[in-house]
KEKE-3310 file (N, C-alpha, C; in steps of 0.2 Angstrom, whole numbers, plus 5000, padded with zeros to 4 digits):
npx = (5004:5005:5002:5008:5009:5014:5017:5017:5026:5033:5031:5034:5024:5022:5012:5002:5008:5016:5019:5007:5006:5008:4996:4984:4965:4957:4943:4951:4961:4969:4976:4976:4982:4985:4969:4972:4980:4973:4963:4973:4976:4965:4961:4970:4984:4998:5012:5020:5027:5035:5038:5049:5058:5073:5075:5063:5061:5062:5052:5042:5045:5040:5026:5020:5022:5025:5014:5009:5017:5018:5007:5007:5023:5033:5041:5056:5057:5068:5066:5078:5085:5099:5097:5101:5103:5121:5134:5126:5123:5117:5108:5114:5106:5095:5080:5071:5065:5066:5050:5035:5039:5052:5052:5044:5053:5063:5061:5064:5071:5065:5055:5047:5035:5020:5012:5005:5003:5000:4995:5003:4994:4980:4964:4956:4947:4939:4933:4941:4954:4950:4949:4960:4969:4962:4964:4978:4980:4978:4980:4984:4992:5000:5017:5019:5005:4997:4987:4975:4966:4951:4945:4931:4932:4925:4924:4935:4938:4949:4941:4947:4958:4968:4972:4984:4982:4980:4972:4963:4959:4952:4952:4937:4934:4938:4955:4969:4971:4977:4987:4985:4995:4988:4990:4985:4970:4953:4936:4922:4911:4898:4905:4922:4941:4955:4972:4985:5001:5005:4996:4982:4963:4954:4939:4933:4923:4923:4917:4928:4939:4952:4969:4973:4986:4983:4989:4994:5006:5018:5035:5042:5039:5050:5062:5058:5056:5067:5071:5065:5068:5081:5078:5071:5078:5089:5082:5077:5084:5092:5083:5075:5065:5058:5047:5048:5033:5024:5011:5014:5023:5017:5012:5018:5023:5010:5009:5019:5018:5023:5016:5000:4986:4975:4957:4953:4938:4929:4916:4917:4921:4931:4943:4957:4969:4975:4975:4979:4965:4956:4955:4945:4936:4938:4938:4926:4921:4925:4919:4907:4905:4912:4900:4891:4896:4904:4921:4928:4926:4939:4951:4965:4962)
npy = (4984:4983:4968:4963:4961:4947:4943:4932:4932:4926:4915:4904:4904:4894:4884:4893:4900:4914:4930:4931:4938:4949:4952:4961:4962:4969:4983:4994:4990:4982:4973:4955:4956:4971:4972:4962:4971:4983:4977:4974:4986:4991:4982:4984:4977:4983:4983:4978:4965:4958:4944:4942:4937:4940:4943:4950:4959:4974:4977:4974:4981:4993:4990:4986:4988:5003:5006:5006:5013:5026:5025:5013:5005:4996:4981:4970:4954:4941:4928:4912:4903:4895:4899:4893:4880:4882:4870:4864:4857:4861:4854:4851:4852:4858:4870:4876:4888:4883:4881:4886:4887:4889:4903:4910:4907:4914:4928:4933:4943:4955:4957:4959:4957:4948:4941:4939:4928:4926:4921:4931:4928:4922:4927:4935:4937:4952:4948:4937:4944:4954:4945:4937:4947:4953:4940:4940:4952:4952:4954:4943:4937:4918:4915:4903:4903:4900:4904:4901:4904:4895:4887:4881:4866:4865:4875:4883:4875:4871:4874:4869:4863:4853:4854:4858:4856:4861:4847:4850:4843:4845:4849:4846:4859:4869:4869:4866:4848:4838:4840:4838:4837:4837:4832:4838:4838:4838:4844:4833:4823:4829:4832:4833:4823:4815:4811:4800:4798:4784:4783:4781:4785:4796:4797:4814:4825:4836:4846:4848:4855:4869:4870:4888:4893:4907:4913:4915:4921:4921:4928:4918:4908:4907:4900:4884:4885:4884:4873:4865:4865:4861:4849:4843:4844:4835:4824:4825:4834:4830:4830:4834:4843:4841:4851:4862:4864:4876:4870:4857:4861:4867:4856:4846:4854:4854:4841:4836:4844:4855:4868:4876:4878:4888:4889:4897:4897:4904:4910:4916:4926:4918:4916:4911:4910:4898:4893:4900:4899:4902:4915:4925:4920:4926:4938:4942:4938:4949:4960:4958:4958:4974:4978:4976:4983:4981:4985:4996:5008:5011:5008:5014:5030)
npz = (5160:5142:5132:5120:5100:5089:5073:5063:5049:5038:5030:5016:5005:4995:4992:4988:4979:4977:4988:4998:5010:5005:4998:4990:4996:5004:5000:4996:4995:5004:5016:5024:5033:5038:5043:5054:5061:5063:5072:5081:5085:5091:5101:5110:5111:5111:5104:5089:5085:5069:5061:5049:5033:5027:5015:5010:5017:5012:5003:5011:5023:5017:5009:5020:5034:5033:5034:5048:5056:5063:5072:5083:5090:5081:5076:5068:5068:5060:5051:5050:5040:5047:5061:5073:5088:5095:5089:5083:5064:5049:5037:5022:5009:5014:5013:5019:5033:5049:5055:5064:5078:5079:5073:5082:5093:5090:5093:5105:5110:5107:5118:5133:5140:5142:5125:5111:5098:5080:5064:5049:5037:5041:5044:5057:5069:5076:5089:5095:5094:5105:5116:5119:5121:5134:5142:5144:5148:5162:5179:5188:5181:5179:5178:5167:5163:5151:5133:5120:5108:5101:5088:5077:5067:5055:5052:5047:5037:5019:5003:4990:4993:5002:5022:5037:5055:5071:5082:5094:5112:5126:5142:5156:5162:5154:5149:5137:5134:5126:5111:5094:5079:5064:5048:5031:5029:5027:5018:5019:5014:5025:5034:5038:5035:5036:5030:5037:5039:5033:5024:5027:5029:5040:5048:5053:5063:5059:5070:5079:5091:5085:5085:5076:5075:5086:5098:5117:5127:5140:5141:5148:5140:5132:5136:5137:5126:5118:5125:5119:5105:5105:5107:5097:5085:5089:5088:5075:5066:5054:5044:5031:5028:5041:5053:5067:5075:5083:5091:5092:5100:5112:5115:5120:5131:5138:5140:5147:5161:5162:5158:5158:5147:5143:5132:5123:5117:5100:5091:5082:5065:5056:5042:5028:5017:5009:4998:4981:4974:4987:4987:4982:4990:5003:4999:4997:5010:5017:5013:5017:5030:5033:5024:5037:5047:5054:5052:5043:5031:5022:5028:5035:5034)
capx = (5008:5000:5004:5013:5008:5019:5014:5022:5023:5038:5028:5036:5018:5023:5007:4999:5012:5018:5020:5001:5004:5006:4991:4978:4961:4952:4942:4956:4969:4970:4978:4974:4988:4981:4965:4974:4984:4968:4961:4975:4975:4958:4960:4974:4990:5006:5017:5018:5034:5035:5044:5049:5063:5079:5072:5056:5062:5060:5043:5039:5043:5037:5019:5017:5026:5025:5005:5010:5026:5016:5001:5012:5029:5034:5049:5056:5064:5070:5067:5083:5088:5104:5098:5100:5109:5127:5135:5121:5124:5109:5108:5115:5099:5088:5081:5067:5069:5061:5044:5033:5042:5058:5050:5043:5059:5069:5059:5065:5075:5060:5050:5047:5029:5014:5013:5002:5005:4996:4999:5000:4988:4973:4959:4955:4940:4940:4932:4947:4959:4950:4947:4967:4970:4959:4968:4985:4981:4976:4984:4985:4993:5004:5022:5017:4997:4995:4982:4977:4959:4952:4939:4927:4936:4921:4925:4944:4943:4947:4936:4951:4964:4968:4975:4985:4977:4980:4965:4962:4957:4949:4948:4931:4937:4942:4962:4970:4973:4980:4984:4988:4995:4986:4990:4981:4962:4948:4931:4919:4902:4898:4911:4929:4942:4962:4975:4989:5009:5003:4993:4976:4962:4952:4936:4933:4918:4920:4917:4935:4941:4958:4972:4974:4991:4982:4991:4994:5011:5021:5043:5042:5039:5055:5067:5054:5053:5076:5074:5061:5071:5088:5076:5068:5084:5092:5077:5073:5087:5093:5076:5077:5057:5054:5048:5046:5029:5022:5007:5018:5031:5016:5007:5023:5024:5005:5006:5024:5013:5025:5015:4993:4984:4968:4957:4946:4933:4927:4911:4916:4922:4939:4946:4962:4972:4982:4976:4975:4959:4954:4956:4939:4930:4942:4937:4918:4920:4926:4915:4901:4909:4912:4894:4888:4898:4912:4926:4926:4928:4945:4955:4969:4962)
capy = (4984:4982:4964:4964:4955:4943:4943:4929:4933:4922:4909:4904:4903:4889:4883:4902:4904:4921:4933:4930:4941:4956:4951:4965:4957:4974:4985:5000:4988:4981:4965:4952:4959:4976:4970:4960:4975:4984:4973:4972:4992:4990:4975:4986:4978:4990:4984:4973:4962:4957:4941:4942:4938:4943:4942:4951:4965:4980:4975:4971:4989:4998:4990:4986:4990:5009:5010:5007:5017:5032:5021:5009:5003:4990:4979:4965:4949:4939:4920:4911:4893:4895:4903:4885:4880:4880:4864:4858:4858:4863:4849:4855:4851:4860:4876:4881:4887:4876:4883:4892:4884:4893:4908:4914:4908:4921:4935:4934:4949:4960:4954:4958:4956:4942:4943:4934:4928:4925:4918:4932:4927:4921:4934:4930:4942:4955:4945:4933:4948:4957:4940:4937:4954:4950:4937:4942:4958:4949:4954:4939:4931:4917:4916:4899:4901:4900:4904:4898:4902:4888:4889:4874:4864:4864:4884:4881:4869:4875:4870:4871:4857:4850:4859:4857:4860:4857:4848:4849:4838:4852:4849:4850:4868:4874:4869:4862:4843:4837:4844:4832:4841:4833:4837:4834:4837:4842:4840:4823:4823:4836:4832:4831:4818:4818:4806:4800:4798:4783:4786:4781:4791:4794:4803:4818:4826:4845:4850:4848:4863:4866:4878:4892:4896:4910:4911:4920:4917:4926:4926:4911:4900:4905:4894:4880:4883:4883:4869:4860:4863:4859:4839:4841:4843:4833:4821:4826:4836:4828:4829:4841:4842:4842:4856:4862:4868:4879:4868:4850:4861:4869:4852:4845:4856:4851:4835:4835:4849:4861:4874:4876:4883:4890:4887:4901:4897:4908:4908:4921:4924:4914:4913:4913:4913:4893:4892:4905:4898:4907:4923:4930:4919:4932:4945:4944:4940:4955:4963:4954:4960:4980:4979:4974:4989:4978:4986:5003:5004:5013:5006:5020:5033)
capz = (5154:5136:5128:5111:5097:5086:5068:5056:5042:5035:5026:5008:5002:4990:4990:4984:4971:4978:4995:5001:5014:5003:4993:4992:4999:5003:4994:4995:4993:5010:5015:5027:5039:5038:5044:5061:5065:5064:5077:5087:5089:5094:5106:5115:5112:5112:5100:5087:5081:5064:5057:5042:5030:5023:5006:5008:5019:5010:4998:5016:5025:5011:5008:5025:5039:5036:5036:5056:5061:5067:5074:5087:5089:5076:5077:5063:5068:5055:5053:5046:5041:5050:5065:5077:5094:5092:5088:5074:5057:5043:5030:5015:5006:5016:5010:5023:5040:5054:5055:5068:5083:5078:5073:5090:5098:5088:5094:5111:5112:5107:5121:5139:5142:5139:5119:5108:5092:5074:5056:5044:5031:5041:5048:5066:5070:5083:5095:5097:5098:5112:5123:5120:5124:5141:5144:5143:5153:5168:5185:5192:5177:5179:5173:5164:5162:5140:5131:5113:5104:5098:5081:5074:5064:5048:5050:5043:5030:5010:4996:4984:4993:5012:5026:5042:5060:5078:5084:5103:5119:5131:5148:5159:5165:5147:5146:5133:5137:5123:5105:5089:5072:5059:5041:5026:5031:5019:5020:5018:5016:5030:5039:5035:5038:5038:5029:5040:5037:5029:5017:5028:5030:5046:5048:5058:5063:5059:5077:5083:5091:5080:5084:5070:5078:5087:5107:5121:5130:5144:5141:5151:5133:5129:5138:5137:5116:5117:5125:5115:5098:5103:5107:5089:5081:5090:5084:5068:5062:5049:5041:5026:5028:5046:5056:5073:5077:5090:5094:5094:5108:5117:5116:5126:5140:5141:5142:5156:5165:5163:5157:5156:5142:5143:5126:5123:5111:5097:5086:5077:5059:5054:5034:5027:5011:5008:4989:4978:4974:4991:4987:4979:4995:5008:4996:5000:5018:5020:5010:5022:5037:5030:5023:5044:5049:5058:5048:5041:5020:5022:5034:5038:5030)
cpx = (5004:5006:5007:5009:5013:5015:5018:5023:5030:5036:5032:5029:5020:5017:5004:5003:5014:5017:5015:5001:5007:5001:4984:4971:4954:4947:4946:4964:4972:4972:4975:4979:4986:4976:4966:4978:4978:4964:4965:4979:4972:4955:4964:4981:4995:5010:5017:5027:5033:5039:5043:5058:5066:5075:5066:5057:5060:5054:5038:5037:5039:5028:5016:5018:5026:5019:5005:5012:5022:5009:5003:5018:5028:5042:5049:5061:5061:5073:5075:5085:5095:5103:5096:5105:5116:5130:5131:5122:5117:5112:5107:5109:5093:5087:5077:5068:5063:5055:5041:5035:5048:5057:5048:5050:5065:5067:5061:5067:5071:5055:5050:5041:5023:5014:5006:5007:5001:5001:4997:4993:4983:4969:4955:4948:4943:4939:4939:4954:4958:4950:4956:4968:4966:4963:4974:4985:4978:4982:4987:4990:4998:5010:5020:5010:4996:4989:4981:4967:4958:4943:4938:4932:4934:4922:4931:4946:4940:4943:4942:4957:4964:4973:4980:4982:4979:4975:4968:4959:4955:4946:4940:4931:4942:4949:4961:4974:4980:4979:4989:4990:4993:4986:4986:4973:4957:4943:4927:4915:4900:4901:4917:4934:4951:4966:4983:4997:5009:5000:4983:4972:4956:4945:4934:4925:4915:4920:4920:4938:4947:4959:4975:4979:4988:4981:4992:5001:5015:5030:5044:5044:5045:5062:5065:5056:5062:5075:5070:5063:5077:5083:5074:5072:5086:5088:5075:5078:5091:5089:5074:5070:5052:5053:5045:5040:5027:5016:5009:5023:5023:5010:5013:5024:5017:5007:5011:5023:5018:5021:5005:4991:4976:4964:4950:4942:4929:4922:4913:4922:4930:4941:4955:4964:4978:4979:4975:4968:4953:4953:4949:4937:4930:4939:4929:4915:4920:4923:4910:4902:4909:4904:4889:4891:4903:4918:4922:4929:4935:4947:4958:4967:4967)
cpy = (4981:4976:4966:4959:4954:4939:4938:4925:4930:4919:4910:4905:4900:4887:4887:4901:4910:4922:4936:4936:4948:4957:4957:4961:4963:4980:4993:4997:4984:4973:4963:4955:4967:4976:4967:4966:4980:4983:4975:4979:4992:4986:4977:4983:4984:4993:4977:4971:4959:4954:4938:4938:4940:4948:4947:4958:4973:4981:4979:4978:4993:4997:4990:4988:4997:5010:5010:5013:5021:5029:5018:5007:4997:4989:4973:4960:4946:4930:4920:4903:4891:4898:4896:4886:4878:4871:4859:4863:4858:4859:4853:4857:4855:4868:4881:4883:4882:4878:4887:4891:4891:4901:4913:4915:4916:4929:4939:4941:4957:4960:4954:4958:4950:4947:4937:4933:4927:4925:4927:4933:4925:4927:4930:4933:4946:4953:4939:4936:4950:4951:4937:4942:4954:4946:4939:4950:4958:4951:4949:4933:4926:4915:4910:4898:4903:4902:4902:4898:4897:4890:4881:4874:4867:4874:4886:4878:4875:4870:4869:4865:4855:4855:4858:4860:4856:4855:4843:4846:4843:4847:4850:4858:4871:4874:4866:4854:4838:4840:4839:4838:4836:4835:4832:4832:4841:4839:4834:4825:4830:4837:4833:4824:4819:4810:4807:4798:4791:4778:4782:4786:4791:4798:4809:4822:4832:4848:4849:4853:4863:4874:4883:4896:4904:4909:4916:4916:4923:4923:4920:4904:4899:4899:4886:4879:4882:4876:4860:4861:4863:4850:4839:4841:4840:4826:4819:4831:4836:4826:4835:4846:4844:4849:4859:4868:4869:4873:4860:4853:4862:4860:4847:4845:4854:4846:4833:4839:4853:4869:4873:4881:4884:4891:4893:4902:4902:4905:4913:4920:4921:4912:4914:4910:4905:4891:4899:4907:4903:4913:4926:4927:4924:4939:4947:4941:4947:4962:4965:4960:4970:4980:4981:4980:4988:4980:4993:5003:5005:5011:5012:5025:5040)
cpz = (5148:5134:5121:5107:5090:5081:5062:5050:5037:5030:5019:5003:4996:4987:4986:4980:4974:4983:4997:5006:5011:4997:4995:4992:5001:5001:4992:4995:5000:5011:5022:5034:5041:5044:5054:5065:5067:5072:5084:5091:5094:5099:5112:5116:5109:5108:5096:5083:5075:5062:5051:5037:5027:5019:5006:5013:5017:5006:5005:5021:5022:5010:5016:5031:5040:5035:5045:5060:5066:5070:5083:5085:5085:5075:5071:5066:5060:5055:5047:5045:5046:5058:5071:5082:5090:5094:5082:5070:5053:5039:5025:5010:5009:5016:5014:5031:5043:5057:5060:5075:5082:5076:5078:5094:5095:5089:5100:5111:5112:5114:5129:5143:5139:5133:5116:5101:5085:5068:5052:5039:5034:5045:5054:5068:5077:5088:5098:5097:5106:5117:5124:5123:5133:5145:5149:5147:5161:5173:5187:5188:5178:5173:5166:5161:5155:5140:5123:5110:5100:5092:5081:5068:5056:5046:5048:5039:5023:5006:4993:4987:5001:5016:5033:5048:5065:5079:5091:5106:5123:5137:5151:5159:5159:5146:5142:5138:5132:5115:5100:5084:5068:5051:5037:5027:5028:5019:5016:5018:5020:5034:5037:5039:5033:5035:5033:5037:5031:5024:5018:5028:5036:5046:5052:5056:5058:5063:5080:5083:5090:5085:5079:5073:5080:5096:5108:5126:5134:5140:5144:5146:5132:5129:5135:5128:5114:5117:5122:5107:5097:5104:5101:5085:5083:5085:5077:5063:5056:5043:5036:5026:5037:5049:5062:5073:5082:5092:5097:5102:5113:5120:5121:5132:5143:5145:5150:5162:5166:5160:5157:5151:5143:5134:5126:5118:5109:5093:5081:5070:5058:5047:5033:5019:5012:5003:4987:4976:4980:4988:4986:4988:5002:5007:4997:5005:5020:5018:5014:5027:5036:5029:5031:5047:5052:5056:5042:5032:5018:5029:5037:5032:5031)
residu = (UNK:UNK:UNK:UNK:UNK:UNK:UNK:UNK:UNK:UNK:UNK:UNK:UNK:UNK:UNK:UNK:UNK:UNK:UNK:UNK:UNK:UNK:UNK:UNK:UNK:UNK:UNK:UNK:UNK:UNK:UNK:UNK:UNK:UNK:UNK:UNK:UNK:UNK:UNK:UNK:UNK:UNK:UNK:UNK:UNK:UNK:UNK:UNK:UNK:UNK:UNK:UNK:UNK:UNK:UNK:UNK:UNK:UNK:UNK:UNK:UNK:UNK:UNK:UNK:UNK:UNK:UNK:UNK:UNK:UNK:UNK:UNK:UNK:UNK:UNK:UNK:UNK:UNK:UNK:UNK:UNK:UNK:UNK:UNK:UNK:UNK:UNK:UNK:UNK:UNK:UNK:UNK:UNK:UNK:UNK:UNK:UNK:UNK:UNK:UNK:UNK:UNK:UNK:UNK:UNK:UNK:UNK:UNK:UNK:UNK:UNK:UNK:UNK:UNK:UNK:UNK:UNK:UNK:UNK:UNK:UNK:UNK:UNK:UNK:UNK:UNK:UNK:UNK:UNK:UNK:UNK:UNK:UNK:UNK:UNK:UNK:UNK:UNK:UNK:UNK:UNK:UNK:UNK:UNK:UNK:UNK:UNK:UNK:UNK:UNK:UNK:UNK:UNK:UNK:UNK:UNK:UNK:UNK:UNK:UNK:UNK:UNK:UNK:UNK:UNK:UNK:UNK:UNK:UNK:UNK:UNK:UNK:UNK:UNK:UNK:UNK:UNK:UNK:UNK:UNK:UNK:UNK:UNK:UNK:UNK:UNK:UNK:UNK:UNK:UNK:UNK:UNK:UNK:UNK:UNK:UNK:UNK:UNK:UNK:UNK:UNK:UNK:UNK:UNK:UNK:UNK:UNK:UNK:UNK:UNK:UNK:UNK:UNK:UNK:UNK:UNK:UNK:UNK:UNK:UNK:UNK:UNK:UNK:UNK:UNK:UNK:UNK:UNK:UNK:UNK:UNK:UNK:UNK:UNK:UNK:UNK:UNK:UNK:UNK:UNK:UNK:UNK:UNK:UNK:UNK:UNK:UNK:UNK:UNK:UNK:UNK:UNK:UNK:UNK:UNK:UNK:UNK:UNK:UNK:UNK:UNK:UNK:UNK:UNK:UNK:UNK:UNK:UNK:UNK:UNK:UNK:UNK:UNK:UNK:UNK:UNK:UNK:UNK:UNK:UNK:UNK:UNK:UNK:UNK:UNK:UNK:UNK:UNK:UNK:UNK:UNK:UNK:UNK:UNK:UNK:UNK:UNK:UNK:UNK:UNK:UNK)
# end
């Protein structure tokens, strides 16, 4: 059975100013979404779920979603602020959904096979699709056995402002042991170095292996990710600002051993799109990258 991949593409892009993930990047116009679907033809998943929102639905078909149709199956779930266990209330004041935790969990219904997932807006490289795609098409795979490519950290930071990043603990034998979310990290000298809740600042090396939300997960997650955002709500939901992310649940299951993640580290190329400022630097990556012959000029021709 061919894996799925789970693409999402919700983000408000507050930071960017506008809908980053219909931003052409290119040089026929092609966006960064484009380019992972691309991949993730070519890496051998099946089908790909898209979520997306309400709001952004039709732009969203129309530019993007029908360069597929006729390629592979394409489905859309649809993040939502209201889409919570029954019994909790959404704070009146609170205007985003609950982030990339809540996001996977709503895809359930699309999903009967190990799946990966991925942000929209960053560019993963082919080599980090096909070794997920290996992964995940393992015989022997267990119902709980994860996976989560892991990039250097100095190969994710922006010139243009700080960033957030899982950074990983790895086992001897390649799991993940522990995983921190650390926001606000931006580089230092030649390193970088990360301000905390509050308001110190810590230095980090550069050569901490981060997760770029890019995993590999059987249906198994699903119960596990219910029953880890009825506790963060319970915890946090009256928090207009908090939000449940995938690397805090899967860092969880880590640590109570309900689940193992395998960390499969890439060298290869990793950029994405959280300033505008970005943009041109994406624009002559991919340039790079096309020139070398790893991407063809015209995408779907």
């Amino acid at each position: 059975m061919q894996p799925t991949m789970i693409v999402m593409a919700a983000g408000m892009g507050s930071r960017y100013g506008g809908l980053k993930q219909l931003d052409p990047v290119g040089p026929n116009g092609e966006t960064i979404i484009d380019y992972s679907v691309y991949d993730t033809i070519r890496a051998g998943f099946g089908k790909i779920v898209f979520i997306i929102r309400r709001d952004i639905e039709q732009p969203f078909r129309e530019t993007i979603g029908s360069r597929y149709e006729k390629r592979l199956p394409i489905a859309y779930a649809f993040q939502q602020l209201d889409t919570v266990p029954a019994g909790f209330v959404v704070p009146a004041n609170r205007q985003k959904p609950w982030g990339t935790g809540q996001a996977v969990l709503i895809t359930e219904p699309f999903i009967r096979e190990p799946f990966a997932v991925i942000n929209a807006d960053d560019f993963y490289g082919f080599e980090s699709f096909q070794a997920l795609a290996g992964h995940l098409s393992r015989a022997n795979l267990d119902a709980t056995d994860y996976a989560m490519v892991g990039y250097t950290l100095r190969h994710t930071l922006s010139d243009h402002g700080s960033v957030s990043r899982g950074v990983c603990q790895i086992t001897a034998d390649g799991y993940l042991d522990r995983l921190r979310e650390l926001t606000k990290i931006e580089r230092f000298d030649n390193a970088a170095r990360y301000t905390d809740d509050h308001g110190a600042t810590h230095r980090l090396t550069g050569e901490e292996i981060v997760s770029m939300n890019m995993w590999g997960f059987t249906p198994a997650i699903y119960p596990q990710l219910r029953q880890a955002f009825s506790e963060f709500l319970q915890a946090q939901g009256q928090n207009e600002k908090a939000e449940f992310y995938i690397p805090s649940a899967v860092g969880q299951l880590v640590h109570q051993n309900q689940a193992r993640v395998k960390v499969l580290p890439t060298d290869g190329a990793w950029f994405g799109i959280t300033y505008r400022e970005d943009k041109p630097a994406v624009i002559a990556s991919l340039r790079a990258l096309i020139a070398r012959g790893d991407y063809p000029e015209r995408l779907w021709s």
